[in-house]
C-alpha positions as CSV (number, residue, x, y, z in Angstrom):
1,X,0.0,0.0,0.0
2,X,1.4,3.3,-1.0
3,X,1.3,5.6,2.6
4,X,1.3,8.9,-0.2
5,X,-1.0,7.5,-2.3
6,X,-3.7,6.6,0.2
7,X,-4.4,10.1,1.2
8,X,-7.1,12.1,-0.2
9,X,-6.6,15.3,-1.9
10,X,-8.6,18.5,-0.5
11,X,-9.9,20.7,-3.3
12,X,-9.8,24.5,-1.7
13,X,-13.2,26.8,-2.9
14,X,-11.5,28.5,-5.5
15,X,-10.3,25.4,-7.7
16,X,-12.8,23.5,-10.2
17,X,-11.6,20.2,-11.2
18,X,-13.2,18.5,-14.3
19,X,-12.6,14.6,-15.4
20,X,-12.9,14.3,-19.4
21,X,-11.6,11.0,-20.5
22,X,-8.7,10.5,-19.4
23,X,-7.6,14.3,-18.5
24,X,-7.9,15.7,-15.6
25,X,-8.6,20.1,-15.8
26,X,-7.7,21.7,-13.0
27,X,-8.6,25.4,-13.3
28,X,-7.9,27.8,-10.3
29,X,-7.2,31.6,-9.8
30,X,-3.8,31.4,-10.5
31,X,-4.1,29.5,-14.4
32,X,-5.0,26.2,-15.9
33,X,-3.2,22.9,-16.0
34,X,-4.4,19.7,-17.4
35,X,-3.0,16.1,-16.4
36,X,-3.2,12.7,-17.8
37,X,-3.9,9.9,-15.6
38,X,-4.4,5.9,-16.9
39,X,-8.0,5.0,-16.0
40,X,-7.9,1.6,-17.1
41,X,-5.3,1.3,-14.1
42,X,-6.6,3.9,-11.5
43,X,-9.6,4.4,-10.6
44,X,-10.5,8.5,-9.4
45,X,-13.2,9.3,-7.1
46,X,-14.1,13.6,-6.6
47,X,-16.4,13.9,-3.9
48,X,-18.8,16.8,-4.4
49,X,-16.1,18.9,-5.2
50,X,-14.3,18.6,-1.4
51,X,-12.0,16.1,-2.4
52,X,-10.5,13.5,-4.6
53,X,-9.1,9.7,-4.1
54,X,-7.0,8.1,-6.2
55,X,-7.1,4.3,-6.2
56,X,-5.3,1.2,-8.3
57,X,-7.9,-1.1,-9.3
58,X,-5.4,-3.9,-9.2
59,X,-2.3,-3.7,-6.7
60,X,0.3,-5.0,-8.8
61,X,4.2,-3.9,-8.7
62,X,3.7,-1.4,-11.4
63,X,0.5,0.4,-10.1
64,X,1.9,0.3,-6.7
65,X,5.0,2.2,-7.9
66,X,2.7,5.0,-9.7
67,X,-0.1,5.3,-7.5
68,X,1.8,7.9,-5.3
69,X,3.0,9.9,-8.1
70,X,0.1,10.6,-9.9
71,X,-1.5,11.0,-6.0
72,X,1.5,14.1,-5.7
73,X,1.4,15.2,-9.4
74,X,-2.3,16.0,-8.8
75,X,-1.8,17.4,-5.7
76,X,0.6,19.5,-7.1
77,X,-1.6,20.7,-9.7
78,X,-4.3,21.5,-7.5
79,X,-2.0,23.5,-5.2
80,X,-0.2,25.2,-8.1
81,X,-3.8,26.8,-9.1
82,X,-4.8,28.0,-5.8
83,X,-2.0,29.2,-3.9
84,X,1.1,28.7,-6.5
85,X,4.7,27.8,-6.1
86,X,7.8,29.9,-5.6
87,X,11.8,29.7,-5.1
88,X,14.0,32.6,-3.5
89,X,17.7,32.7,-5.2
90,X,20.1,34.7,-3.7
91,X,23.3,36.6,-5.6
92,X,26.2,36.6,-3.6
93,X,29.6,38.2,-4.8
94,X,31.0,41.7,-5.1
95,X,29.1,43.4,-8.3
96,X,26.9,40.7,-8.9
97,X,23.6,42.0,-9.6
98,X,20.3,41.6,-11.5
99,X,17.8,43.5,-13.1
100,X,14.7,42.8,-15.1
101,X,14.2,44.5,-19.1
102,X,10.4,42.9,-20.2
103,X,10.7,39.5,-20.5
104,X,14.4,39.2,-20.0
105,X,16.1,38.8,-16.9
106,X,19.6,40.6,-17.0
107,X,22.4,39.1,-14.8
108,X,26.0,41.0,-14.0
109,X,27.8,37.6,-12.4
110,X,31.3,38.5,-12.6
111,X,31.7,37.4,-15.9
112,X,33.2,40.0,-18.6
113,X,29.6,39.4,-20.1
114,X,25.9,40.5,-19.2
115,X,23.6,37.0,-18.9
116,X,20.6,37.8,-20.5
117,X,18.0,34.9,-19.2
118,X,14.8,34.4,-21.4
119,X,11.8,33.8,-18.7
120,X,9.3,31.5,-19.9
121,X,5.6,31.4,-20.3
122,X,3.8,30.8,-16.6
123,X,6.7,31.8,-14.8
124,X,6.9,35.2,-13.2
125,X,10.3,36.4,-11.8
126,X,10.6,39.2,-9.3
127,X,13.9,41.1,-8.3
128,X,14.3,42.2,-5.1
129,X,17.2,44.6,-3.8
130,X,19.0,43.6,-7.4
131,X,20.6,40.5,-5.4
132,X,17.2,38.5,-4.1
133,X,15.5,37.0,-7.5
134,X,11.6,35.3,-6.7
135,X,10.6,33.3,-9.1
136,X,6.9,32.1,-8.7
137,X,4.5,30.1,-11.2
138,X,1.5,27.5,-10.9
139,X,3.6,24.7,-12.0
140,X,6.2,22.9,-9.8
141,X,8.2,21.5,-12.2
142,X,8.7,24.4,-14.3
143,X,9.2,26.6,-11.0
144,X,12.1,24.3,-9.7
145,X,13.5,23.8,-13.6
146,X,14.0,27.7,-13.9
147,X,15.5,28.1,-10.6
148,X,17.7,25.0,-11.4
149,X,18.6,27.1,-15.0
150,X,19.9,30.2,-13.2
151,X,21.1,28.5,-10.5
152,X,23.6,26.3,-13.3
153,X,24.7,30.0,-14.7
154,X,27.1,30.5,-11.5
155,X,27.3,27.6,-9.0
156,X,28.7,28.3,-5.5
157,X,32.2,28.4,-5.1
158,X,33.1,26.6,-1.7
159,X,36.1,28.9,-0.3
160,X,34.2,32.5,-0.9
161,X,30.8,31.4,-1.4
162,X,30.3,33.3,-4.3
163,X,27.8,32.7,-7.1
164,X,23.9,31.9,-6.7
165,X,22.2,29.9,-4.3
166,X,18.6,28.8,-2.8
167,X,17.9,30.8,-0.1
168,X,18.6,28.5,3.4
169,X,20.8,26.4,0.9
170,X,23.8,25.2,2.8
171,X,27.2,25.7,1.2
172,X,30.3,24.0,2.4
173,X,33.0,26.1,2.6
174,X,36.7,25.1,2.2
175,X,39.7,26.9,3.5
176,X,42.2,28.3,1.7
177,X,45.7,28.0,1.0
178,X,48.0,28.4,3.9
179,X,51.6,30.1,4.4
């Protein structure tokens, strides 16, 4: 039995969800998202528009394995409508700064180059004190795969700690050379 997928999904006030063939719509204030989900494997239960149980109609290896992640990516969806996700990166270095021209986020990074970062659709990216970036969006993955993007640009260095990092992201610092 999968102790994720067991649990039942709340749907808040705000969020409609609709079941047509083998899509699931979730539609909130935040945007739309749409999901797939096997019914000839799983069945799905929403209960007067409270909340939704996902279960295997056989419990074999395989539907074992996937029950819980279709149980998250739906809750994920559902959360990502109503209340959204969002990621705090922080700049750290002397001159390293970033500034935001339309749909382009501008990063200074030490390099002898600007970085000019493309946002894409969904995601909304907010620049805080030129060194605090926010990026917020409805979907997780995409969230998390932007941060992980600008993050890539200038890795932490471990003896200054330079470069960009999560915020609360732990980095483990080296020392440095000795006389």
């Amino acid at each position: 039995m999968s102790k994720i997928g067991k649990i039942n999904i709340p749907i808040p006030e705000k969020v409609k969800v609709l079941l047509t063939g083998s899509t699931i719509n979730v539609e909130g204030p935040l945007g739309k998202q749409s999901l797939d989900i096997d019914l000839e494997m799983f069945d799905l239960n929403i209960n007067e528009g409270k909340d939704i149980s996902i279960k295997p109609k056989k419990l074999n290896d395989n539907s074992k394995r996937l029950w819980g992640m279709n149980r998250s990516l739906l809750n994920n969806a559902i959360v990502g409508t109503s209340s959204g996700y969002e990621k705090i990166l922080e700049l750290t270095g002397v001159g390293f700064r970033a500034a935001l021209k339309g749909k382009i986020l501008n990063m200074q990074l030490g390099f002898s180059h600007d970085i000019n970062f493309e946002i894409p659709e969904g995601i909304k990216i907010a620049v805080e004190k030129q060194t605090i970036l926010k990026i917020t969006g409805s979907d997780k993955q995409k969230v998390g795969m932007v941060a992980s993007q600008i993050k890539s640009i200038r890795p932490p260095e471990p003896y200054k700690g330079k470069g960009i990092k999560e915020k609360g992201q732990y980095i483990l610092r080296k020392e440095g050379k000795k006389k």
